[in-house]
mmCIF file of the protein (N, C-alpha, C, O) and its ligand, coordinates in Angstrom:
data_MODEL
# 
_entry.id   MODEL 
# 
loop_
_entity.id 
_entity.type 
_entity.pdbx_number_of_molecules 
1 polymer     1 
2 non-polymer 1 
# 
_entity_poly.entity_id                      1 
_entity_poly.type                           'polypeptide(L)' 
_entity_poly.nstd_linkage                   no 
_entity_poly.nstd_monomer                   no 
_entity_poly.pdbx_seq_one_letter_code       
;(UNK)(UNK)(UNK)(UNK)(UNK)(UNK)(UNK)(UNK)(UNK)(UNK)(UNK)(UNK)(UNK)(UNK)(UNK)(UNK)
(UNK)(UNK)(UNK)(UNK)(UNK)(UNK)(UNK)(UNK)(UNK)(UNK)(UNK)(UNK)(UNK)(UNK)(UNK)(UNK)
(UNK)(UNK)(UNK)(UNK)(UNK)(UNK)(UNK)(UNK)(UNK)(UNK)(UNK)(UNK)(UNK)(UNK)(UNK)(UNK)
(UNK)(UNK)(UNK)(UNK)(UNK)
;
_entity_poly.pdbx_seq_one_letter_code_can   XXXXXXXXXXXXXXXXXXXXXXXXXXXXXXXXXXXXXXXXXXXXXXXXXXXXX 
_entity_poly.pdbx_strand_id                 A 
# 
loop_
_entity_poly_seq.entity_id 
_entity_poly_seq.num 
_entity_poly_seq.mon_id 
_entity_poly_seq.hetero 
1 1  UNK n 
1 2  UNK n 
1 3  UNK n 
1 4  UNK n 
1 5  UNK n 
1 6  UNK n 
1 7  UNK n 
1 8  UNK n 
1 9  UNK n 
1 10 UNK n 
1 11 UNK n 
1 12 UNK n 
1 13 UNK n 
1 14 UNK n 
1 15 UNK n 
1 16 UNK n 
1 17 UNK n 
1 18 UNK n 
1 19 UNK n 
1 20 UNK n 
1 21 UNK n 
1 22 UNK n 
1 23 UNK n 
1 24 UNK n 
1 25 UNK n 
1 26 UNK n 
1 27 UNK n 
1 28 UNK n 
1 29 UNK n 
1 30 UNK n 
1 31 UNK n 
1 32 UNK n 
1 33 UNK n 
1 34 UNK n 
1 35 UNK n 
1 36 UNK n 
1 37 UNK n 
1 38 UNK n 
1 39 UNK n 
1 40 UNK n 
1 41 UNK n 
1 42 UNK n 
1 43 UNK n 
1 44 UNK n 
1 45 UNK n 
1 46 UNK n 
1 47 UNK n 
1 48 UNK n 
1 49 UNK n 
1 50 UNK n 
1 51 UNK n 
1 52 UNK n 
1 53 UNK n 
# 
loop_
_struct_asym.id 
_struct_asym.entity_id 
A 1 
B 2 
# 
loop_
_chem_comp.id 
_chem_comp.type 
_chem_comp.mon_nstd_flag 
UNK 'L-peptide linking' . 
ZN  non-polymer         . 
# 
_pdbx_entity_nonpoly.entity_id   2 
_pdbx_entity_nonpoly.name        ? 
_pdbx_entity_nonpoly.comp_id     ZN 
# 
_pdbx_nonpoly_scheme.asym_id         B 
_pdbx_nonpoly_scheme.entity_id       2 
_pdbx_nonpoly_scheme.mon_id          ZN 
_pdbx_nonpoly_scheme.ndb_seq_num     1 
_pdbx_nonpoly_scheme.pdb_seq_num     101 
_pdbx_nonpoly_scheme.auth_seq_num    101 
_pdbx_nonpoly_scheme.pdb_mon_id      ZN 
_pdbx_nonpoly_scheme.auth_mon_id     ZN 
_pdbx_nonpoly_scheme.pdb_strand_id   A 
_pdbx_nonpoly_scheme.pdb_ins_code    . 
# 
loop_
_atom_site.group_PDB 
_atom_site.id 
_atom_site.type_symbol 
_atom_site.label_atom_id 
_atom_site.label_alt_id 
_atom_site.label_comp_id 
_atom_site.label_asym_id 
_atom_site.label_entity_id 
_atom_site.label_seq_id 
_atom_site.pdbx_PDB_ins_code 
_atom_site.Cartn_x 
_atom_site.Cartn_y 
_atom_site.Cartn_z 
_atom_site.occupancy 
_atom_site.B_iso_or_equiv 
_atom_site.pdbx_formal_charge 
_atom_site.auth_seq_id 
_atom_site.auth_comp_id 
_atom_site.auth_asym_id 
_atom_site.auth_atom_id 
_atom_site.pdbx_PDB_model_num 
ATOM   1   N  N  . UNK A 1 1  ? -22.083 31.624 -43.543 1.00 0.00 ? 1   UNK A N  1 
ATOM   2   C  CA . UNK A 1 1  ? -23.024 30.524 -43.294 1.00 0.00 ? 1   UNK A CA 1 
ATOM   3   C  C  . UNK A 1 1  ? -22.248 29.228 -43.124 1.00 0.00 ? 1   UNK A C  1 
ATOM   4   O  O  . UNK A 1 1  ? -21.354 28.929 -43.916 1.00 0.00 ? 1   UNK A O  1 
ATOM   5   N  N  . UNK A 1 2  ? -22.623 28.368 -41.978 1.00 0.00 ? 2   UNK A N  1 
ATOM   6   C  CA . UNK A 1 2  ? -22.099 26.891 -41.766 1.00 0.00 ? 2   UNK A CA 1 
ATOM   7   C  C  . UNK A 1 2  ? -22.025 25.878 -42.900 1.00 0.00 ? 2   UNK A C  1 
ATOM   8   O  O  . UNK A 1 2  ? -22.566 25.914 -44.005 1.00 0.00 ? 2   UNK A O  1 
ATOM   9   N  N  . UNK A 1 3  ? -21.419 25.188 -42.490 1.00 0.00 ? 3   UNK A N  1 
ATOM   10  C  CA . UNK A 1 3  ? -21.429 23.514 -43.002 1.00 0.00 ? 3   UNK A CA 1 
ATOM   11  C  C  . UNK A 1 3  ? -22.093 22.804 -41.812 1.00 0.00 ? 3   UNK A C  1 
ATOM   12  O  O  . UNK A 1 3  ? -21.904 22.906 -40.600 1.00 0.00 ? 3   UNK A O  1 
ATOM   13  N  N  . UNK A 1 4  ? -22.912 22.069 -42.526 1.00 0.00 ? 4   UNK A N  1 
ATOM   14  C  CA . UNK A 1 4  ? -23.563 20.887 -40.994 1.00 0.00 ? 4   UNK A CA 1 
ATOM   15  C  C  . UNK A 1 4  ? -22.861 19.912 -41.467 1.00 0.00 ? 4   UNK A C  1 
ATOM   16  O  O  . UNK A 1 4  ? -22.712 19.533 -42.629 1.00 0.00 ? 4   UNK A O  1 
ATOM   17  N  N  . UNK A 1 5  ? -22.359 19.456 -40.301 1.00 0.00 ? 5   UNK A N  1 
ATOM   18  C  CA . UNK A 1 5  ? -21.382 18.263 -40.526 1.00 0.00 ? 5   UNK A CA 1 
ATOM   19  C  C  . UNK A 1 5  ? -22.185 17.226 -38.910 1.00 0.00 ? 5   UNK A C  1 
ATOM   20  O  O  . UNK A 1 5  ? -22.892 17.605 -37.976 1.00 0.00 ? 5   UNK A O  1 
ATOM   21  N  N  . UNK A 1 6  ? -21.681 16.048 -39.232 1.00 0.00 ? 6   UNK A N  1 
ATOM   22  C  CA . UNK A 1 6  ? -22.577 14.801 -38.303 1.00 0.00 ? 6   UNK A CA 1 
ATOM   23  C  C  . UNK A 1 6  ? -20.887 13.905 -38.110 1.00 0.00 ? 6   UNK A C  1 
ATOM   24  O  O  . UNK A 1 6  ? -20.161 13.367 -38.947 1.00 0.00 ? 6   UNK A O  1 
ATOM   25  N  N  . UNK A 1 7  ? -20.765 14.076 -36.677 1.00 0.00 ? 7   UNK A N  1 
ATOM   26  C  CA . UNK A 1 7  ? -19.622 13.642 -35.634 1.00 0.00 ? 7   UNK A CA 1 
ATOM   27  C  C  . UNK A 1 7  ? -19.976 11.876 -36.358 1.00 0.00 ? 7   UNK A C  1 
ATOM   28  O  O  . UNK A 1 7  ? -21.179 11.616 -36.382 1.00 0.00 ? 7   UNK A O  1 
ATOM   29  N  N  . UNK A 1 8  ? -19.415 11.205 -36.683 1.00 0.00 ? 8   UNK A N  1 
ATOM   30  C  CA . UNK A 1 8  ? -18.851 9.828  -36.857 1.00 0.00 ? 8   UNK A CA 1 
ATOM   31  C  C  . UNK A 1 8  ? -19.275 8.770  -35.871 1.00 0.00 ? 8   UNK A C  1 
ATOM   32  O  O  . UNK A 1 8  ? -19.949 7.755  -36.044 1.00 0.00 ? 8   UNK A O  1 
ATOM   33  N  N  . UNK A 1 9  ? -18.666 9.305  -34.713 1.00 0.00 ? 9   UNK A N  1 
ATOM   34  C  CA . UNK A 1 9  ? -18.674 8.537  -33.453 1.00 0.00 ? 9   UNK A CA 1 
ATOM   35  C  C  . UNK A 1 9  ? -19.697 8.637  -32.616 1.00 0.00 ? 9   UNK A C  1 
ATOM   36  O  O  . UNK A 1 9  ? -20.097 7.594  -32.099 1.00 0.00 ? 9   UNK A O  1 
ATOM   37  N  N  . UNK A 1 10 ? -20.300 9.798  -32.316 1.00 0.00 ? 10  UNK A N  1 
ATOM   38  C  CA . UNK A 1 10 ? -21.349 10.128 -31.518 1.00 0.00 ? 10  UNK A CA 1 
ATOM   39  C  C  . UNK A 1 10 ? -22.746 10.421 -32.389 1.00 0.00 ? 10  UNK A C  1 
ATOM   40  O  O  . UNK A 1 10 ? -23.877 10.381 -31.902 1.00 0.00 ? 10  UNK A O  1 
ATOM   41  N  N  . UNK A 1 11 ? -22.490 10.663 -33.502 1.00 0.00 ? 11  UNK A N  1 
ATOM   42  C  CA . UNK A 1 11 ? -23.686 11.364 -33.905 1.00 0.00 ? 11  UNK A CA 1 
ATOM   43  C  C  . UNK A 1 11 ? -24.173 13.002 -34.235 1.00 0.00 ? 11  UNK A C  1 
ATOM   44  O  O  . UNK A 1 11 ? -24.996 13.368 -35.074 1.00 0.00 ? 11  UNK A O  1 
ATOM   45  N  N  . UNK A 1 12 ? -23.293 13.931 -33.181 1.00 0.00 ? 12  UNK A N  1 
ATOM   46  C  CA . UNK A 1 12 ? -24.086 14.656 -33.139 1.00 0.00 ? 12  UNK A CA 1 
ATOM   47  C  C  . UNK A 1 12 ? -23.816 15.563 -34.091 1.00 0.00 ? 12  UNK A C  1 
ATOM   48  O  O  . UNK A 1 12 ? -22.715 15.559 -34.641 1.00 0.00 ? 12  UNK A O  1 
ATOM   49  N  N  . UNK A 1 13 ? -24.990 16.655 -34.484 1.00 0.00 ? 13  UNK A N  1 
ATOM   50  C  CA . UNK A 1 13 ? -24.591 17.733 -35.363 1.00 0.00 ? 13  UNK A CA 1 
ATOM   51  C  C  . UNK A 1 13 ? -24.072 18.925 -35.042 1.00 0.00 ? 13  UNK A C  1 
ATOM   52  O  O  . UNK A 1 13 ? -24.589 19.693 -34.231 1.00 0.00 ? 13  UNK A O  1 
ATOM   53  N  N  . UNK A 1 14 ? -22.915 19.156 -35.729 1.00 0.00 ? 14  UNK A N  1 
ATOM   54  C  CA . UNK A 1 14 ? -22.574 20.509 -35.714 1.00 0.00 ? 14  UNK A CA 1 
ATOM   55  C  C  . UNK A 1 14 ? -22.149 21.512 -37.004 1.00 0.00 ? 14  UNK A C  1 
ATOM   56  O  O  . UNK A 1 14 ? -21.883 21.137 -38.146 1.00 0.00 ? 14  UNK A O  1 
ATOM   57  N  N  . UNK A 1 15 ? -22.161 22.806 -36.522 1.00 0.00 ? 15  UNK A N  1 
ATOM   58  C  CA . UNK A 1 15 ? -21.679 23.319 -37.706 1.00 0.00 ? 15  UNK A CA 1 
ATOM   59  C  C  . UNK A 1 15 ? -20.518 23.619 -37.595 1.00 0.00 ? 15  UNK A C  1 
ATOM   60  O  O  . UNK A 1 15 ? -19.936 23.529 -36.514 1.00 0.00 ? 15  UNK A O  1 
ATOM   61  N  N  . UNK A 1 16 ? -19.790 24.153 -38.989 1.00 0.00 ? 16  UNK A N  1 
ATOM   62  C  CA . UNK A 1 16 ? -18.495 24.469 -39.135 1.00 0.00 ? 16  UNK A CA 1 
ATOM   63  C  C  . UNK A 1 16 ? -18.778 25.687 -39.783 1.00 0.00 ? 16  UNK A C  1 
ATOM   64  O  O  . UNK A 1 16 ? -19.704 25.736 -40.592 1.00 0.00 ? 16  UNK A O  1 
ATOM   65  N  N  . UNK A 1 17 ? -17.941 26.894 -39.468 1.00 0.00 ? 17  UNK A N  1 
ATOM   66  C  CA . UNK A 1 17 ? -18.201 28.046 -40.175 1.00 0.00 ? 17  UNK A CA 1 
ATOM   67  C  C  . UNK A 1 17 ? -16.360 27.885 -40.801 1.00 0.00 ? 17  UNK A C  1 
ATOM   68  O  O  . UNK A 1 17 ? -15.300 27.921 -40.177 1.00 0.00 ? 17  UNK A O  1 
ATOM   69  N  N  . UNK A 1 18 ? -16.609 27.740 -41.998 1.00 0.00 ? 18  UNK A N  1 
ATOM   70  C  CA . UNK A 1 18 ? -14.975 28.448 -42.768 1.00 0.00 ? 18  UNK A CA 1 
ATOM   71  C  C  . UNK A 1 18 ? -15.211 28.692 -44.127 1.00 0.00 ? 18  UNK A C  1 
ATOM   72  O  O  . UNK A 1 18 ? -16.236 28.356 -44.720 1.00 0.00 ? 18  UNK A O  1 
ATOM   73  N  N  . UNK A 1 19 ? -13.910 29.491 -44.793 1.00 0.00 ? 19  UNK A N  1 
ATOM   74  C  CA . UNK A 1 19 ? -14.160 30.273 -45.909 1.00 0.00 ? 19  UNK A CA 1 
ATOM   75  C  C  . UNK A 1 19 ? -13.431 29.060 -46.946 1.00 0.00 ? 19  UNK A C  1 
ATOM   76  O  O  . UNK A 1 19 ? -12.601 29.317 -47.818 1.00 0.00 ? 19  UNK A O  1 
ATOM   77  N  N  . UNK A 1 20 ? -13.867 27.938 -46.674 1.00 0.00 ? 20  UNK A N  1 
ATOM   78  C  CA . UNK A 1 20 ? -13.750 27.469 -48.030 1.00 0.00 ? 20  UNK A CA 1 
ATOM   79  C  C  . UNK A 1 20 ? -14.165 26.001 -48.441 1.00 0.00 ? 20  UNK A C  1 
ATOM   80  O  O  . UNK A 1 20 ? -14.013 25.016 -47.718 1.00 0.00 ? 20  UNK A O  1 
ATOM   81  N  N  . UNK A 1 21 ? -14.605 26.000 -49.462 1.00 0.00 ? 21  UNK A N  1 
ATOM   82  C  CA . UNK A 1 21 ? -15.502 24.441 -50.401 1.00 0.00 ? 21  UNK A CA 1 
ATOM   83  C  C  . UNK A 1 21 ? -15.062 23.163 -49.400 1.00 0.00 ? 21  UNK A C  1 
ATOM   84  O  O  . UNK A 1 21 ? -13.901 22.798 -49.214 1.00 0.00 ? 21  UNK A O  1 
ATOM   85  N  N  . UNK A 1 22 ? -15.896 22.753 -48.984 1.00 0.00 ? 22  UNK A N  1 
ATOM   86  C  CA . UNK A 1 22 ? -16.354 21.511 -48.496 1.00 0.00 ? 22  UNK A CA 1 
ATOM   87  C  C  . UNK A 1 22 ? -17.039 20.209 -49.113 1.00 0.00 ? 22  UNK A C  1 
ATOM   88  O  O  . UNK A 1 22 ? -16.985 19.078 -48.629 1.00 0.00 ? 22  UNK A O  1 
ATOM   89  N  N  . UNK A 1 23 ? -17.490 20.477 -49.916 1.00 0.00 ? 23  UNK A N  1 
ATOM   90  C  CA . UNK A 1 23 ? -18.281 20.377 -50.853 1.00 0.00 ? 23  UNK A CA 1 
ATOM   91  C  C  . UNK A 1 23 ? -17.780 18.460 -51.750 1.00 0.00 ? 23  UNK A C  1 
ATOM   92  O  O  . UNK A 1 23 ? -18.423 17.534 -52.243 1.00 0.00 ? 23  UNK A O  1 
ATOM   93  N  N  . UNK A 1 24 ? -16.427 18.747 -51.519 1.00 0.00 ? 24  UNK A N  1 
ATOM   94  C  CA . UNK A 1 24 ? -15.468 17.800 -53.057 1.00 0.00 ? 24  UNK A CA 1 
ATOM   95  C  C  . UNK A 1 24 ? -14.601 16.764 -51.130 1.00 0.00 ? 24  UNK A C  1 
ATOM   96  O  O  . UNK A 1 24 ? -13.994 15.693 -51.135 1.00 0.00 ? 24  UNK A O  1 
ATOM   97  N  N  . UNK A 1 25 ? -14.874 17.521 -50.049 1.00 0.00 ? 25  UNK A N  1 
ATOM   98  C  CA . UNK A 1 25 ? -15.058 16.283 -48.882 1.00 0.00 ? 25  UNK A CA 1 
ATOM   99  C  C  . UNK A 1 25 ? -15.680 15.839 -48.733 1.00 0.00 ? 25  UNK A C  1 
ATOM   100 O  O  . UNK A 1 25 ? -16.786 16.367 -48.838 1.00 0.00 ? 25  UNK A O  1 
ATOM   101 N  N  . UNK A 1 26 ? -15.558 14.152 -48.263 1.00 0.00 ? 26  UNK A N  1 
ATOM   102 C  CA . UNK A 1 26 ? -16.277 13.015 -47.891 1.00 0.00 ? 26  UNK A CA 1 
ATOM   103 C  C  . UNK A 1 26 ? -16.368 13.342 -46.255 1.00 0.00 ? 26  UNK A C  1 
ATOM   104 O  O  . UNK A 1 26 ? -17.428 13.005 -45.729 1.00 0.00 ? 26  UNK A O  1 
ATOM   105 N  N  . UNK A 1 27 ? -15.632 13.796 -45.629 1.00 0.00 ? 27  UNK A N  1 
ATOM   106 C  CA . UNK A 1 27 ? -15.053 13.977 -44.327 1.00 0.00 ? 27  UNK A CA 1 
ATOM   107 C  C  . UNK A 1 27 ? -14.086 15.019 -43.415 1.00 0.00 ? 27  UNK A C  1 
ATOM   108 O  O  . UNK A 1 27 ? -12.979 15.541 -43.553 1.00 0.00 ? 27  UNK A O  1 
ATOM   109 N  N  . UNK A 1 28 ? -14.815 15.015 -42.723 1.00 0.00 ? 28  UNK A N  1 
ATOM   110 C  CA . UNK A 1 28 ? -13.303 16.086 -42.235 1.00 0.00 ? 28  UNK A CA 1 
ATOM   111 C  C  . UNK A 1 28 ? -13.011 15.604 -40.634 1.00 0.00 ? 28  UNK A C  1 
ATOM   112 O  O  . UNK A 1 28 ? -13.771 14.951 -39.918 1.00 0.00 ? 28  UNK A O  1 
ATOM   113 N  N  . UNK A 1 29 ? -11.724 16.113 -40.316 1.00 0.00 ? 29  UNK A N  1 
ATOM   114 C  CA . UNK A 1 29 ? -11.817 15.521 -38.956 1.00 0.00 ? 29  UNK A CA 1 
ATOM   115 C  C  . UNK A 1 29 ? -11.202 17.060 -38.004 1.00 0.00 ? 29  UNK A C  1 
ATOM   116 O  O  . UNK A 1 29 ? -10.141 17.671 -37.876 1.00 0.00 ? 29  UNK A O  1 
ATOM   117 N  N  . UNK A 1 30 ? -12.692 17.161 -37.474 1.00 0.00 ? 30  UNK A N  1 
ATOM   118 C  CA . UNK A 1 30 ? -12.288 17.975 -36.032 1.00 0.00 ? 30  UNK A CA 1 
ATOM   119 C  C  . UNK A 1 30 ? -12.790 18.333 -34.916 1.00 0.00 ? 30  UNK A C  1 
ATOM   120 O  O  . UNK A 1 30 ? -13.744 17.558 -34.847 1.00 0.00 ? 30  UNK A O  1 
ATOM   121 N  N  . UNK A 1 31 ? -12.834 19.146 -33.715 1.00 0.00 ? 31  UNK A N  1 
ATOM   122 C  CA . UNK A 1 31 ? -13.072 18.437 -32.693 1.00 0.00 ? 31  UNK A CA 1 
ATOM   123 C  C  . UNK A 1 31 ? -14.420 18.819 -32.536 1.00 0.00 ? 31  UNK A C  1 
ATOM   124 O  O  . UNK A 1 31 ? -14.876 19.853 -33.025 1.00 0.00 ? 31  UNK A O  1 
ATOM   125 N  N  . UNK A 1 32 ? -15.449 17.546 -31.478 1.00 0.00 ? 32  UNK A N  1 
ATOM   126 C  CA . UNK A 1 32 ? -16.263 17.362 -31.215 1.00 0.00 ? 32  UNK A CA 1 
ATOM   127 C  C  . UNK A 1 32 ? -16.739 17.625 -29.866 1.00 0.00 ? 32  UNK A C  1 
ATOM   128 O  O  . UNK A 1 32 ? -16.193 17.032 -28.935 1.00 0.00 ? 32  UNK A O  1 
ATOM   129 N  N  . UNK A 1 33 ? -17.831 18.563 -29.613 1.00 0.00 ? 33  UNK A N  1 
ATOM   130 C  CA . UNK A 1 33 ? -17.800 18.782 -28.210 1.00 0.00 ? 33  UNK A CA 1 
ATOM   131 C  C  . UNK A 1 33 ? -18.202 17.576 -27.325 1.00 0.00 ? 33  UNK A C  1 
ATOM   132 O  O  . UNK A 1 33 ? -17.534 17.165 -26.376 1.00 0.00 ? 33  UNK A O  1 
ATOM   133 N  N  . UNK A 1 34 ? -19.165 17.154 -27.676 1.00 0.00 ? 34  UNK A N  1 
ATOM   134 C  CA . UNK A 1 34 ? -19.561 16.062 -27.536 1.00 0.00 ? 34  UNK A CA 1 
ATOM   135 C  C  . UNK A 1 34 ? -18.897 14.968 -26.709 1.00 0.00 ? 34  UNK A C  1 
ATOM   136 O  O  . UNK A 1 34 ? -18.991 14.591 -25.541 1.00 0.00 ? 34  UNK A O  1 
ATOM   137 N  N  . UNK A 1 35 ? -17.839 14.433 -28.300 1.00 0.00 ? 35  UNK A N  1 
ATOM   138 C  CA . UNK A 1 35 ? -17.109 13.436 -27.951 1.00 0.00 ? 35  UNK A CA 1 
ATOM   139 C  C  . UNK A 1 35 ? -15.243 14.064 -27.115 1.00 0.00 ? 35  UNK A C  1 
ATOM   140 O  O  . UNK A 1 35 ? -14.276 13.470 -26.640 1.00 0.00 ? 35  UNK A O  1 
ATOM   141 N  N  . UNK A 1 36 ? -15.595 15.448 -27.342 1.00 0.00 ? 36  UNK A N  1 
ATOM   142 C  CA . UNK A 1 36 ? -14.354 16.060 -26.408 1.00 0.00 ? 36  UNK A CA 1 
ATOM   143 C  C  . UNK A 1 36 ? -12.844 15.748 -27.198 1.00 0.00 ? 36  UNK A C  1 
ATOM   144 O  O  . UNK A 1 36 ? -11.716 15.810 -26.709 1.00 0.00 ? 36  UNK A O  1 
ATOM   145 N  N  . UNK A 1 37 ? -13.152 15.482 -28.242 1.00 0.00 ? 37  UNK A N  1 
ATOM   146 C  CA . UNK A 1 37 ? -11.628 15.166 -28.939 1.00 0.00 ? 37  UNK A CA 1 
ATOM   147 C  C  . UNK A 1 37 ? -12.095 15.318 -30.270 1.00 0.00 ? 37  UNK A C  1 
ATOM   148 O  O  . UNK A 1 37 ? -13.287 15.575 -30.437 1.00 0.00 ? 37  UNK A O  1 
ATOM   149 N  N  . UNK A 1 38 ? -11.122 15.164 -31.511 1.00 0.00 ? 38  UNK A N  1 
ATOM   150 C  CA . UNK A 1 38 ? -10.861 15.265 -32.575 1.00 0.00 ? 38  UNK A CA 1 
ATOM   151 C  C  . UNK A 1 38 ? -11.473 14.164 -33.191 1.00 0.00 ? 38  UNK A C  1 
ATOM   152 O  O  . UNK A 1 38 ? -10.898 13.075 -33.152 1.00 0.00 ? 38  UNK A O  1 
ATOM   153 N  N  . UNK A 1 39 ? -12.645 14.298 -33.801 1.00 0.00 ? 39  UNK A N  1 
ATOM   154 C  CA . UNK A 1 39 ? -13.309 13.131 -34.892 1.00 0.00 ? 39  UNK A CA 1 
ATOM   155 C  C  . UNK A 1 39 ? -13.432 13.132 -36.193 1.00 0.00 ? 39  UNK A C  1 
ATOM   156 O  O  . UNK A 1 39 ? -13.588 14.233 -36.720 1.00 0.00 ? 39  UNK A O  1 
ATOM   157 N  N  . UNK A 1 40 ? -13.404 12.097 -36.931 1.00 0.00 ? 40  UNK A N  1 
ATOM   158 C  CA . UNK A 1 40 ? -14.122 12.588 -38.094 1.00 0.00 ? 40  UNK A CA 1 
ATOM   159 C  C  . UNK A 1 40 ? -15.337 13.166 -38.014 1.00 0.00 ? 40  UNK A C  1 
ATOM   160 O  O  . UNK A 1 40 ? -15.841 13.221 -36.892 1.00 0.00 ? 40  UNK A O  1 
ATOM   161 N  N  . UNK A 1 41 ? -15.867 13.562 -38.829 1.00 0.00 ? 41  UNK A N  1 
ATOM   162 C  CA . UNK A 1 41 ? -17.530 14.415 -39.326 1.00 0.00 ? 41  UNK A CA 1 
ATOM   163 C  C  . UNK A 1 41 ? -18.032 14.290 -41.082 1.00 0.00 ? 41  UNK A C  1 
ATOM   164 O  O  . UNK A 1 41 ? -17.430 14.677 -42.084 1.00 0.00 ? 41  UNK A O  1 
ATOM   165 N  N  . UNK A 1 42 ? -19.111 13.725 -40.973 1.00 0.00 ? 42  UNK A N  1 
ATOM   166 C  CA . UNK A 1 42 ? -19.363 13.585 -42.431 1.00 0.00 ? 42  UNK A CA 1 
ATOM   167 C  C  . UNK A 1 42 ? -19.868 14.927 -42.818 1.00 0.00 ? 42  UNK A C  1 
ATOM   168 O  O  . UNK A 1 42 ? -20.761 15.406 -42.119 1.00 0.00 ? 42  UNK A O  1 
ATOM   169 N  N  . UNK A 1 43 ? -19.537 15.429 -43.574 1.00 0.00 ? 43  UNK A N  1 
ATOM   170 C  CA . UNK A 1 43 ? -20.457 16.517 -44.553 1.00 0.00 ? 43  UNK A CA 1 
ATOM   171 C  C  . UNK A 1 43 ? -22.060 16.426 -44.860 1.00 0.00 ? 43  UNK A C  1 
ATOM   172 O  O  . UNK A 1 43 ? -22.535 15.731 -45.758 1.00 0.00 ? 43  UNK A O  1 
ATOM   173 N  N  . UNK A 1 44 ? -22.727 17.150 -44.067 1.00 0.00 ? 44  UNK A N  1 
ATOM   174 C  CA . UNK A 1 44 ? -23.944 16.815 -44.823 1.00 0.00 ? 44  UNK A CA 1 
ATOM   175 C  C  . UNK A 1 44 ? -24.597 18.028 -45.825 1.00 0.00 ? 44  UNK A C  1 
ATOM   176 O  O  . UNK A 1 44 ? -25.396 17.731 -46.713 1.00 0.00 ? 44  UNK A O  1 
ATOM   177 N  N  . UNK A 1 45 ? -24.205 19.291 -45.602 1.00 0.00 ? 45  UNK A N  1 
ATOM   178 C  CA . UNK A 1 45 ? -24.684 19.977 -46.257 1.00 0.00 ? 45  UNK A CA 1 
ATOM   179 C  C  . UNK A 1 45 ? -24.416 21.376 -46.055 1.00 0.00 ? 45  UNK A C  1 
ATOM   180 O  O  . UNK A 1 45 ? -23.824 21.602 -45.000 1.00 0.00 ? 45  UNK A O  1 
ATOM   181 N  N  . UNK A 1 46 ? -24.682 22.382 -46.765 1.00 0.00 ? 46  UNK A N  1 
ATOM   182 C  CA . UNK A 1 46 ? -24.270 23.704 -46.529 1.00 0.00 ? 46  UNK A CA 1 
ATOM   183 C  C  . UNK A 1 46 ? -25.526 24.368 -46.505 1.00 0.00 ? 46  UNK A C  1 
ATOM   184 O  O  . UNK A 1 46 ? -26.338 24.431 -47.428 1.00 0.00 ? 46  UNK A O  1 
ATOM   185 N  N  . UNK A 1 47 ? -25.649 25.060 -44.904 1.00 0.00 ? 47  UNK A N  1 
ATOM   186 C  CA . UNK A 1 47 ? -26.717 25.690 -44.130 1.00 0.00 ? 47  UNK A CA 1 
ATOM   187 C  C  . UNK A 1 47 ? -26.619 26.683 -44.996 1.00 0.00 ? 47  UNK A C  1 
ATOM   188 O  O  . UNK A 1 47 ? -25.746 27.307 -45.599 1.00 0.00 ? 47  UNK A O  1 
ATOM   189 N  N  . UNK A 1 48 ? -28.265 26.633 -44.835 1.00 0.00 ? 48  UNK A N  1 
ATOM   190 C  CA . UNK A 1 48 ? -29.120 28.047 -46.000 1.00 0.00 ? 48  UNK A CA 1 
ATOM   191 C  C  . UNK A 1 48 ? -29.468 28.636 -44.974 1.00 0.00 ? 48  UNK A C  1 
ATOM   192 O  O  . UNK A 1 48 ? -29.813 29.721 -45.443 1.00 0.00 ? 48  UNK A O  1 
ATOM   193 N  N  . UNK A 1 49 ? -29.651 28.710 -43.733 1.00 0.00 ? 49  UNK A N  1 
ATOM   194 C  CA . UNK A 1 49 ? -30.313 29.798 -43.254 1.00 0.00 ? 49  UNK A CA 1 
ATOM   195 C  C  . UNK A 1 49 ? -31.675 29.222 -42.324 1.00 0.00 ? 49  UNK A C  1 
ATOM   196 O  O  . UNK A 1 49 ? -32.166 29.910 -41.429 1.00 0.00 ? 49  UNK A O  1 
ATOM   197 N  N  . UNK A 1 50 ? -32.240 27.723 -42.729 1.00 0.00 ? 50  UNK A N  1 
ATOM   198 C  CA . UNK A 1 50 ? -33.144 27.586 -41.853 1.00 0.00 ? 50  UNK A CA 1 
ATOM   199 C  C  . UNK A 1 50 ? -32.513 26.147 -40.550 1.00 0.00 ? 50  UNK A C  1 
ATOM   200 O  O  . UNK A 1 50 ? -31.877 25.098 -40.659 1.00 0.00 ? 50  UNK A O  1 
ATOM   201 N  N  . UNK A 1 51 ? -33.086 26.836 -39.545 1.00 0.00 ? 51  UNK A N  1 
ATOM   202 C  CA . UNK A 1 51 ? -32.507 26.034 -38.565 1.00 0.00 ? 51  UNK A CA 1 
ATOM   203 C  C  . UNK A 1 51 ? -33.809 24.960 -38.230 1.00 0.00 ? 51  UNK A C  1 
ATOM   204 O  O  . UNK A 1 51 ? -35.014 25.158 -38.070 1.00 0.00 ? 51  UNK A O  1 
ATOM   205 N  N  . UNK A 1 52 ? -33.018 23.813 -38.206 1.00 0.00 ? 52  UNK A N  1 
ATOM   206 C  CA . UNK A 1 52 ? -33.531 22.269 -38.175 1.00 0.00 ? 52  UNK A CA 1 
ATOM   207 C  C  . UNK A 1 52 ? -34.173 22.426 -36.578 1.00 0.00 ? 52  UNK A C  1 
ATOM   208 O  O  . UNK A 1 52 ? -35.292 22.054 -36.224 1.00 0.00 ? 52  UNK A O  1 
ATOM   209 N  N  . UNK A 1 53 ? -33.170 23.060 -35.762 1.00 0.00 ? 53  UNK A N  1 
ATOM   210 C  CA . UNK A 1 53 ? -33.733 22.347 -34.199 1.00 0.00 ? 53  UNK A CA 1 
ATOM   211 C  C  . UNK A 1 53 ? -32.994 23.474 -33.844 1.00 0.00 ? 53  UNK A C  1 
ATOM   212 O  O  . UNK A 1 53 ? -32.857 23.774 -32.658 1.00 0.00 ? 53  UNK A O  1 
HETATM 213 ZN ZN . ZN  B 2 .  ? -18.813 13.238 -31.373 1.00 0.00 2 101 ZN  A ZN 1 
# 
């Protein structure tokens, strides 16, 4: 199950699928399709299973 993380620069949401705690980050930085390069992303939460949109 993802991490929803929210691109810095653009806004947009994405998930991150990896095997480990996110949780004790403020941030992470990586790439954005969006913005087409490497961004920060705030952490917002760890996907349960229901999809927002
Ligand atoms: Zn972006």
């Amino acid at each position: 199950m993802p991490w929803i993380l929210r691109c810095k620069n653009c806004g947009k949401i994405r998930k991150l699928y990896v095997g480990y705690d996110l949780s004790e980050e403020k941030q992470i930085y990586v790439y954005c399709a969006k913005c087409r390069k490497n961004t920060f992303h705030e952490i917002l939460k760890y996907e349960d299973d229901a999809e927002a949109e």
